[in-house]
N, C-alpha and C positions, 0 to 999 in steps of 0.2 A: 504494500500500500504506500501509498507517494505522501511527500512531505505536504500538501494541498489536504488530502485528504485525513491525515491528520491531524491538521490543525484546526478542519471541521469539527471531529470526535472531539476536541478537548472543549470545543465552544458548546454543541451538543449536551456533552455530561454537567455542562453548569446551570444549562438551564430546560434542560427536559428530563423530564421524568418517566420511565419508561419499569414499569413493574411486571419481573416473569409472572410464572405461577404459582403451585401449591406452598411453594416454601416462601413469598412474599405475601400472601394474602393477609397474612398476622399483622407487618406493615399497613398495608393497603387499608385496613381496618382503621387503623389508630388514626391514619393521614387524612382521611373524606370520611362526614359522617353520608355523604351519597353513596349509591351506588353505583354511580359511573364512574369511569376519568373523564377528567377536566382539562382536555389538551386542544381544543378547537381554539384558544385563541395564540396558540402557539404556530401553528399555521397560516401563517400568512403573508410571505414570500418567497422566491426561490431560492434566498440562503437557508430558511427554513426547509426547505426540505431538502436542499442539497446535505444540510448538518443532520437533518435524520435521516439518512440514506447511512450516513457516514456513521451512525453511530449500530446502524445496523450490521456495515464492516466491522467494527470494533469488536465484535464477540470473537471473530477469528481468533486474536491475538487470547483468549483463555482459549481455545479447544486448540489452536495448533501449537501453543509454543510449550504446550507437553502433551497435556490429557491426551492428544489424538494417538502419539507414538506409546504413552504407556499402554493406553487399552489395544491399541493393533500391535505393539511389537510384545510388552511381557506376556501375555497370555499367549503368545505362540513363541515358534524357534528362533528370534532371531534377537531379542536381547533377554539380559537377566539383570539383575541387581548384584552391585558392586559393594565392597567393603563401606563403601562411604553413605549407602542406603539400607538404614535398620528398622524404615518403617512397615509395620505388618502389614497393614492391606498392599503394599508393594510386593511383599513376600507374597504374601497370599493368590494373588495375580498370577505370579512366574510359576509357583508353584499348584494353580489350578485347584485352589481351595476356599477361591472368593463367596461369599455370603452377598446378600439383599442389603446389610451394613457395609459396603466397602465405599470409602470416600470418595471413590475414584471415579468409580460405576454410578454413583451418584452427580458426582460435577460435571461428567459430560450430559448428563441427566439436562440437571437446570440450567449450562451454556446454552446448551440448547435450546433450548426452551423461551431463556433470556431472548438470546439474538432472533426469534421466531415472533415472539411480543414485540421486538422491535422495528420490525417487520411488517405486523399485523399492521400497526399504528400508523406506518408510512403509507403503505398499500391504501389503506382505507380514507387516510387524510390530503393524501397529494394531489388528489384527481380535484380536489376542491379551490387549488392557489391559480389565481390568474396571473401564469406566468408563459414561457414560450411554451408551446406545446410539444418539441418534438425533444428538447432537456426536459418536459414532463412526464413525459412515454417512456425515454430513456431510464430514471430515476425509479420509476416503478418496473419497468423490467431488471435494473440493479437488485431490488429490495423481494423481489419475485425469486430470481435466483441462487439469493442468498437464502430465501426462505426454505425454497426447494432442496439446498444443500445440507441443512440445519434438519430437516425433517430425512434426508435420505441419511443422514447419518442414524439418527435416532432411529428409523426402523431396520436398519443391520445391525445395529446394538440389540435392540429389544425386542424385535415382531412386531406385532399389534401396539400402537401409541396412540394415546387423545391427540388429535387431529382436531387443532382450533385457529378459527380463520379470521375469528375475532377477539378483543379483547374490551369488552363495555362494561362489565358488572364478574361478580366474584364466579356465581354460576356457568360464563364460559370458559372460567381456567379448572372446573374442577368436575370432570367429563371423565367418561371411561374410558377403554381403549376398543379402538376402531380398528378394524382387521389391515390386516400391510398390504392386500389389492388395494384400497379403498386410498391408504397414503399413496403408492405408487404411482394411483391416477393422479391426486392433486400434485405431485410431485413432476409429472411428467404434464400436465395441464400449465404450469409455473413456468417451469422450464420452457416449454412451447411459447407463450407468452414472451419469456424472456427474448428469445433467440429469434421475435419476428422487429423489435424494439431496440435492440442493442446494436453498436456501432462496431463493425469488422475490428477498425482501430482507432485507438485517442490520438492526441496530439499530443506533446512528449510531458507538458505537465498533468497530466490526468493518466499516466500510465500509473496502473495497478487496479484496475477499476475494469469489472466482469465484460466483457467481449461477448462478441455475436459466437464466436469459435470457443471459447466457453462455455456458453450454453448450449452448445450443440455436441461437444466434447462429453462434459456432463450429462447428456443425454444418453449420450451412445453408451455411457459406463451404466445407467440407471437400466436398460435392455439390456445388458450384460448379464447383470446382476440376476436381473428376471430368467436368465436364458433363452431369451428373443434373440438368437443372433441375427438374423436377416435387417432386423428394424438396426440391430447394432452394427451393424457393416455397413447400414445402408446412412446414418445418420454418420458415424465417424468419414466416410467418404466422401462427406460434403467438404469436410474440414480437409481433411488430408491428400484428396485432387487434387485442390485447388488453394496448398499452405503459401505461396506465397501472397494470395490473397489477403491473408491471415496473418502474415510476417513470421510465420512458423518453421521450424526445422530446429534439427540437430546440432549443438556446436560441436565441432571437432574435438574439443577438449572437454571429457568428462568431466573436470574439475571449474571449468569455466560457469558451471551452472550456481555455484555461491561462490566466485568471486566480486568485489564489489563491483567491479568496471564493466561486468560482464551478464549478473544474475539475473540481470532483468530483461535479455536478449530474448533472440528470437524462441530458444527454447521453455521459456517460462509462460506458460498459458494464465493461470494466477497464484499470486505470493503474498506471503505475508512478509511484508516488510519491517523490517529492525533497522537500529542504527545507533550510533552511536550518539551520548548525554550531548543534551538533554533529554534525545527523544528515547525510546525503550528497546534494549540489546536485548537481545534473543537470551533464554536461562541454559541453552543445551552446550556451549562450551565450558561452564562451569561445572556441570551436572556431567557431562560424560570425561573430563578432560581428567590426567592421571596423577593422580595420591600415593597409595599405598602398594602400585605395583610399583612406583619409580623408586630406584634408592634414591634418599634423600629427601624424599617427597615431591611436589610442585615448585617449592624454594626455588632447587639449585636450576628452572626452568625461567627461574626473575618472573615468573606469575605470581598475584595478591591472593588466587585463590584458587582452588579444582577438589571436589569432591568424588569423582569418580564412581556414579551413582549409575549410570546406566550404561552397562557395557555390554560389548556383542556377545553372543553365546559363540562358542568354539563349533557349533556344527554348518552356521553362517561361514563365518571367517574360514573355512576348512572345504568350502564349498569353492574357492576363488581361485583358477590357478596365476602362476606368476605372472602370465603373460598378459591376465584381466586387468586393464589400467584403470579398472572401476575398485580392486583391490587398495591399491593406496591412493585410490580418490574418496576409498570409504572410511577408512582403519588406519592405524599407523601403531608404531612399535618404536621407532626412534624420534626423539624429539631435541629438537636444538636450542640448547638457551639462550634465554635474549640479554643475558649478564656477560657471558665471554663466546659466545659461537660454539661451546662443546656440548658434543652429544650423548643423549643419554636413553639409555633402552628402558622402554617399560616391559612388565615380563610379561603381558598379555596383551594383544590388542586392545587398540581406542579409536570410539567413532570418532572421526576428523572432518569429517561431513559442514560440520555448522562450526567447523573453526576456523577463525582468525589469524592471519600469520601476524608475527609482531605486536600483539594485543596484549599486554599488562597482565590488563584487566578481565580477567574471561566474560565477567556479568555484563561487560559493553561490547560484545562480539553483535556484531553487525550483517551476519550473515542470514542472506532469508531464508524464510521455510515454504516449500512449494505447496499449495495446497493441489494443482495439477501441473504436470509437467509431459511437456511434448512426447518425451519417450512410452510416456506412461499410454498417451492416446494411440501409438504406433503399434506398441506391444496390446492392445486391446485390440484394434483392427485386426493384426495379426489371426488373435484368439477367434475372432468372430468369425473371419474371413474362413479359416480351418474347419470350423463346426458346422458349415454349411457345405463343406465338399469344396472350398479354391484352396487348395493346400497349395497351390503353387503361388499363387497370387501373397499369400500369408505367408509364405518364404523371404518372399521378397522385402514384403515390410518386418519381420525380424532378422532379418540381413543385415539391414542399416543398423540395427540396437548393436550388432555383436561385429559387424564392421570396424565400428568406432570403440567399442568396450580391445580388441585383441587389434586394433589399428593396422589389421591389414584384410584381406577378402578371402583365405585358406578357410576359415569357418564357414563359407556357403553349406547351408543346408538345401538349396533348390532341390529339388525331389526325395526329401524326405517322406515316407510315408504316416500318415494324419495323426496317427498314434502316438508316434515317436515326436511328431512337430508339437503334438499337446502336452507332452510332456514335457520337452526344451521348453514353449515357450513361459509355463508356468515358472520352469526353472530361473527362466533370464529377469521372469518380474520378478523375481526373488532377491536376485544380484542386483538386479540394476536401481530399483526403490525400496534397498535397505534404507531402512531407520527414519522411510518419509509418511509411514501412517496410513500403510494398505496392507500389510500382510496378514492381519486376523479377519481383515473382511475376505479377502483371496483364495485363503484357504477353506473358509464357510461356503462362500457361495458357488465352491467347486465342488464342494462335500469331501476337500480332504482332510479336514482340520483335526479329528480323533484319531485316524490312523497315523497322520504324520506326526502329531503331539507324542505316539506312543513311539514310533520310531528316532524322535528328536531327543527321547528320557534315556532310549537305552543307546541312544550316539553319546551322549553328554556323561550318562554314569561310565563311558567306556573310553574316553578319554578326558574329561574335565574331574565331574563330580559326581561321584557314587550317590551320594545322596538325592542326585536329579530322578532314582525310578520311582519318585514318589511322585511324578506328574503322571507316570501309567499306571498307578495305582487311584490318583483321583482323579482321573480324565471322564466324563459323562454324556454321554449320548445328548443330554441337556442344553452339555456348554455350548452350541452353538448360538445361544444367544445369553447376553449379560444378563442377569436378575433385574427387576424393576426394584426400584431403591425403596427400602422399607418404610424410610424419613417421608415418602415421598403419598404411601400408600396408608402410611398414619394420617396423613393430613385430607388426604381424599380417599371415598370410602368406593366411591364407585371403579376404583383400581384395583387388579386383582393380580395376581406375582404367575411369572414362568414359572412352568410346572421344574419341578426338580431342586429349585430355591427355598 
């Protein structure tokens, strides 16, 4: 998200008011003896809704700058918790023991929810400001999209969600849950919406802000999900024909995609942007960066800080061979310090992904988080293209992913037969969007997430940690969806819990 948009959000939170659900309504109470909100005379011009559109982005920055990676990467293979994370519901997670109480499973809960309200309010209030009308169309396809992404998260977390499309009085945030055909429509109706409204591209101060290619991206992944391939091949083909339309493509350098000079190129469909104070540095080079594997600690690194909280699992890291320059464009093992230039080994891999060269400070690393990224829509083409019988056509577009991963063309898989492509290409979105907040939905909505969990316990207890077969011991037919949060089910009666919870 661009410095513009920004400085929206921060005008935004001073002076609008914007209350989720069940777990704000105790607020809401104390705040209005009415029953409604009181926001119509907030409305009324087009900084006003430009700052509520803006404030509808601003939920990103809680679901991606962790929750998104903890709930898709611990619960499956591809990280665990580090010496420098002792809290339980995190253990709980990696170790596939999580309850209806897990704090975790709960915050993506109400982000959710939050940004969905915020949402609600725009959608509903903007069509009213006499302002231009084609920034008005715009504005509401932004706040549609975003809706639609907030709500497609929540029903791959949980199944069935109250699906609310207003927010006037206490009684429409405290709804049951509605079956996940019923979201997918409105999700895919959003989406639609969004992607007849929205502009191919911005002009350079308004980049970060949701695209026509976007929501048409977004689309082709929500037909995925369902196993519509055809509507999925046929919707990502819009974008992918015709990407320079779209200013789309591959950068030659895997590493280019969180450089600062570079992150926001053609490869980046939409990000969450960070930066450095005043504005708010991403938490994950502090959080994954290395402690107690380095002798000496972070110190002798001239860093102020590194916890070493989330790191790869060794069945990840063990999947890469040398020649993957997505390997140490993801992990690293040596590290140079910024006090004399000597190097120092940490004794297990670290994600390096969202780090900073030359950064102090890790809490100010300034590197973005994708929330879609180009390879991600090519490797979905791929996937779709396969499932409907063009295995050759589906060749071609994971050719380029592994082209550029092994930088040269010996990896052609052209006539692969369909079996063996659906299996590389799950493998490649493996590698290729480590640690960016897909792989617990990936593995669910392929149906491999119990067997490969059981196979990930006995890789892990068989070169890491003995202790890891205690994920095939709690692994449950269940866990394909997260528990509805208990917090959440106390305060509204007409919510009822995934069975197994």
């Amino acid at each position: 998200m661009n410095r513009l948009i920004m400085k929206n959000i921060n005008y935004i939170l001073i002076v609008f008011i914007t209350l989720s659900l069940s777990s704000c309504m105790d607020e809401f109470l104390k705040e209005s003896p009415e029953d409604r909100f009181v926001i119509n005379n907030f409305y009324s011009s087009q900084s006003d809704a430009e700052a509520a559109v803006a404030a509808v982005y601003e939920k990103l920055y809680n679901l991606y700058e962790r929750n998104m990676f903890i709930l898709n990467e611990l619960p499956a293979d591809t990280e665990k918790n580090g010496l420098g994370m002792p809290n339980q519901y995190l253990q709980n997670l990696e170790f596939l023991r999580h309850t209806s109480e897990n704090q975790f499973t709960r915050e993506m809960w109400l982000q959710c929810y939050s940004g969905i309200a915020r949402a609600n309010t725009a959608i509903i209030n903007i069509p009213s400001i006499e302002m231009d009308d084609q920034i008005k169309a715009r504005l509401i396809g932004e706040a549609k999209f975003l809706r639609a992404l907030y709500y497609f998260n929540l029903v791959r977390f949980y199944g069935d969600v109250p699906m609310i499309l207003k927010l006037e009085s206490v009684k429409d945030a405290l709804g049951g849950r509605v079956p996940a055909a019923e979201v997918y429509a409105q999700i895919i109706t959003d989406l639609s919406d969004a992607e007849a409204s929205l502009p191919a591209v911005y002009s350079s101060n308004n980049i970060g802000r949701v695209t026509k290619g976007a929501a048409k991206i977004l689309l082709g992944k929500v037909y995925l999900t369902q196993q519509e391939f055809s509507k999925s091949a046929e919707k990502l083909a819009e974008v992918i024909n015709n990407e320079a339309e779209y200013g789309y493509g591959l950068h030659e350098n895997f590493r280019d995609n969180w450089n600062p000079a570079t992150e926001t190129g053609k490869e980046m469909v939409l990000s969450v942007e960070f930066m450095d104070p005043p504005g708010n540095g991403n938490g994950a080079m502090v959080l994954q960066g290395p402690k107690y594997s380095l002798p000496g600690g972070f110190a002798v690194l001239g860093l102020v800080n590194s916890n070493e909280a989330d790191i790869p699992t060794r069945d990840l890291y063990d999947r890469y061979t040398e020649d993957d320059e997505r390997k140490a464009g993801t992990f690293r093992t040596d590290f140079v310090s910024l006090i004399d230039g000597s190097i120092h080994t940490s004794t297990i891999p670290i994600y390096t992904k969202y780090w900073e060269e030359n950064e102090p400070n890790p809490n100010n690393s300034d590197a973005n988080m994708h929330v879609i990224r180009y390879a991600d829509a090519l490797l979905m083409y791929a996937e779709a293209l396969n499932e409907i019988g063009q295995s050759e056509p589906a060749a071609m577009q994971l050719n380029r992913i592994m082209e550029r991963a092994y930088n040269s063309s010996t990896h052609n898989v052209s006539g692969m037969p369909a079996d063996e492509l659906r299996e590389l290409i799950y493998e490649e979105r493996n590698k290729e969007l480590a640690m960016e907040g897909h792989r617990w939905f990936d593995l669910v909505r392929t149906g491999r997430f119990i067997q490969r969990m059981k196979d990930h316990a006995a890789y892990e207890a068989s070169v890491a940690e003995t202790n890891k077969v205690e994920i095939a011991q709690n692994i449950k037919d269940y866990m394909v969806l997260m528990p509805i949060p208990q917090r959440e089910i106390d305060l509204n009666p007409a919510l009822t819990q995934n069975p197994g919870y």
